[in-house]
C-alpha positions, -999 to +999 in steps of 0.1 A: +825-107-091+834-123-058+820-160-052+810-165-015+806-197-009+769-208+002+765-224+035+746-262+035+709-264+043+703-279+078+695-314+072+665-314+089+649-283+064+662-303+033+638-331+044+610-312+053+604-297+018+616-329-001+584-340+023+561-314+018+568-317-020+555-355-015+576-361-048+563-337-072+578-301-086+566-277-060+554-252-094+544-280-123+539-309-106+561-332-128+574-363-107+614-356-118+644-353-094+638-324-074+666-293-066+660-268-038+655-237-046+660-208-022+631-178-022+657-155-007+695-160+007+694-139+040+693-170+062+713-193+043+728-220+067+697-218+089+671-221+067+637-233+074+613-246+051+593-217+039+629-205+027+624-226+001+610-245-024+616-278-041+616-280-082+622-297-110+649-288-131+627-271-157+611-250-131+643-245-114+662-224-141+630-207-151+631-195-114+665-179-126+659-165-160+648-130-165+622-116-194+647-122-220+660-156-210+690-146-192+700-165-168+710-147-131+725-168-102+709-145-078+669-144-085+664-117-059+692-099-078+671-103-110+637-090-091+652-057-083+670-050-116+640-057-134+613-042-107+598-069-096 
């Protein structure tokens, strides 16, 4: 498997879903430190803010583990291979 680097999100989007979020896990709610989670990668380096979504860390893996708890760096990978 290659690793391609992933480009930075633009400032600019990082802060606009830390602010939408206003604090809490965009899925549970929980007040914890928040991680951005990407709902696709086709415009990585130029995201915008409905790209993607800011979680917990709980919520965050979950959003990477299939049916039977493996875990997929690639989400939209795991979508396909499982039908989704």
């Amino acid at each position: 498997m290659i690793h391609i680097p992933r480009l930075p999100i633009p400032t600019e989007t990082r802060a606009a879903v830390l602010a939408r979020a206003a604090g809490g896990c965009e899925r549970c709610g929980m007040r914890y430190k928040l991680e951005l989670h990407h709902r696709h990668y086709d415009s990585q380096g130029r995201e915008v803010p409905d790209d993607l979504l800011a979680l917990c860390r709980v919520c965050h893996e979950a959003e990477h583990r299939d049916r039977l708890g493996h875990f997929w760096a690639d989400p939209v990978a795991m979508a396909k291979a499982w039908g989704m």
